[in-house]
C-alpha angles and dihedrals in degrees: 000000000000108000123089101000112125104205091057087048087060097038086058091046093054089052100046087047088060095047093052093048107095101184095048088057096283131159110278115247113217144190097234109204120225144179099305100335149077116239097197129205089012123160120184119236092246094056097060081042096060092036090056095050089048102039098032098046089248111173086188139069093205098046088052090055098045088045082051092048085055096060100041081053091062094050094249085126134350151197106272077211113036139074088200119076121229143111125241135194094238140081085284102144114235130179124204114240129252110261081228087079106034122134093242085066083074093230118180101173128205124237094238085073100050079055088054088048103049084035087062090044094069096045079067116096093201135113088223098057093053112132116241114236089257089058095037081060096041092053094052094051089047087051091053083043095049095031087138104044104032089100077069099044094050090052100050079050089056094045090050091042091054092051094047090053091059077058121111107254100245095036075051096052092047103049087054097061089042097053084042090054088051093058087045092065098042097038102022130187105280115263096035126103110264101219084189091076128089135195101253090237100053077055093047093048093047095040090184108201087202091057097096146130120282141173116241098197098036101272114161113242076243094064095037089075110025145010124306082237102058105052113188128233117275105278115259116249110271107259117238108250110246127210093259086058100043086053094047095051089047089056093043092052088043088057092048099049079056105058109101116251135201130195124254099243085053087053091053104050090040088056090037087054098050095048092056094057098051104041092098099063097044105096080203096053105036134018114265120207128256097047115242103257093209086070102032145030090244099116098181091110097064088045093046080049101045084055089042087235099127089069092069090055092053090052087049093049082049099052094054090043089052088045097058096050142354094226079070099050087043088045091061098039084058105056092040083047090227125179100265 
């Protein structure tokens, strides 16, 4: 496992640390030269490859790569061109991550601050701030989610984007892929394993004190969860946990280990399933014949009325509902109200 545990977060920082150390036999960052451009403090995927066989005692190419893979999904370096984080044994071009940013500074960041950052994203005139169609979505959805506060947010985005632009121009373009690359790690590309998340009772069992909620740019508590014009009262002092509660909490996570799971991809077949079944019978989902003669010219269900035959299609329609489960047959008797 490689998510929340301190002692790995200091193994991979001590082996990004030698990477990034020239003089000690490191990889060697570069300046890469492009069409009409400059890419700065680049290193190639082979390269770090290469550094990790001969420094880590890896008999194996491709071990070297997945352990790589490891580290890039935890944000320690990155693609400069790629939402997705992995390494690759080719002249693919990585930078190593601010330690600003790094995992072991026990960042959970709000959402409120994901909005400020794709915010910033569109006050930047650059193709390679673009937001990706995941991010352009996600940034819609935050704006419906934040509809009261987003002034706010707009403004916090302006403030960040001005002191980005007293910025140099390459620190600038660096800090960029590296805040991108944050964001990368804590809302990845679906479909991609967000190392960020934790099983609630791992959480529960390590119960780190350090693990909190904390502004990336710089946002109050106070700001986090409601308007800058409504403050809130000073917090209470945390109350000591007495005996009574630490034994509650131990029989309600008890009772909780106990509750039966199942996995997602079960769920859904098992909805998909459902659904299937009882298509037929949904007037919304499926055609019913005969057609409903308030929506459309067909009149064969007045005639079918007139000779009382379309009761007997509705009798038909309920027998094959009542067959498939008892919850439909109850779920009649109820609203007829029927002698069960």
């Amino acid at each position: 496992c490689w998510n929340g545990n301190g002692t790995q977060q200091r193994i991979i920082e001590d082996v990004i640390m030698r990477i990034q150390d020239e003089k000690a036999g490191g990889v060697a960052i570069r300046t890469v030269k492009s069409f009409l451009s400059k890419i700065p403090s680049v290193v190639s995927g082979a390269d770090i490859v290469l550094w990790l066989v001969k420094n880590l005692s890896i008999e194996d190419s491709a071990e070297a790569i997945h352990l790589g893979s490891l580290i890039a999904a935890q944000g320690y370096l990155f693609p400069i061109s790629d939402h997705v984080l992995t390494l690759k044994d080719d002249g693919t071009l990585y930078r190593f991550q601010a330690p600003y940013f790094w995992p072991s500074n026990c960042w959970e960041p709000e959402n409120t601050d994901y909005a400020i950052y794709l915010c910033k994203r569109t006050m930047q005139n650059k193709a390679r701030l673009e937001l990706a169609d995941y991010e352009a979505e996600n940034l819609a959805r935050l704006q419906r989610a934040f509809a009261r506060k987003w002034e706010f947010i707009f403004m916090q985005a302006e403030a960040q984007v001005k002191i980005d632009r007293k910025k140099d121009k390459v620190e600038r373009k660096i800090l960029d892929s590296q805040e991108r690359a944050f964001w990368d790690v804590h809302r990845p590309v679906p479909g991609c394993v967000n190392t960020t998340e934790m099983d609630i009772r791992k959480c529960r069992r390590e119960k780190n004190p350090q693990r909190v909620k904390k502004s990336v740019y710089g946002v109050t508590d106070d700001t986090q969860t409601q308007s800058p014009v409504h403050q809130s009262l000073p917090s209470q002092p945390v109350r000591k946990p007495t005996r009574e509660d630490v034994q509650k909490e131990i029989s309600f996570l008890n009772i909780q280990l106990d509750r039966h799971c199942m996995n997602m991809s079960k769920v859904a077949d098992s909805l998909m399933g459902y659904t299937e079944q009882f298509m037929v019978y949904d007037p919304l989902a499926s055609t019913i014949e005969p057609s409903n003669p308030w929506i459309s010219d067909d009149m064969t269900f007045w005639d079918l009325e007139a000779r009382f035959e379309i009761l007997q299609i509705a009798t038909l329609c309920l027998d094959d509902s009542f067959a498939h489960t008892w919850h439909s047959l109850n779920q009649y008797i109820s609203i007829n109200r029927l002698p069960s």
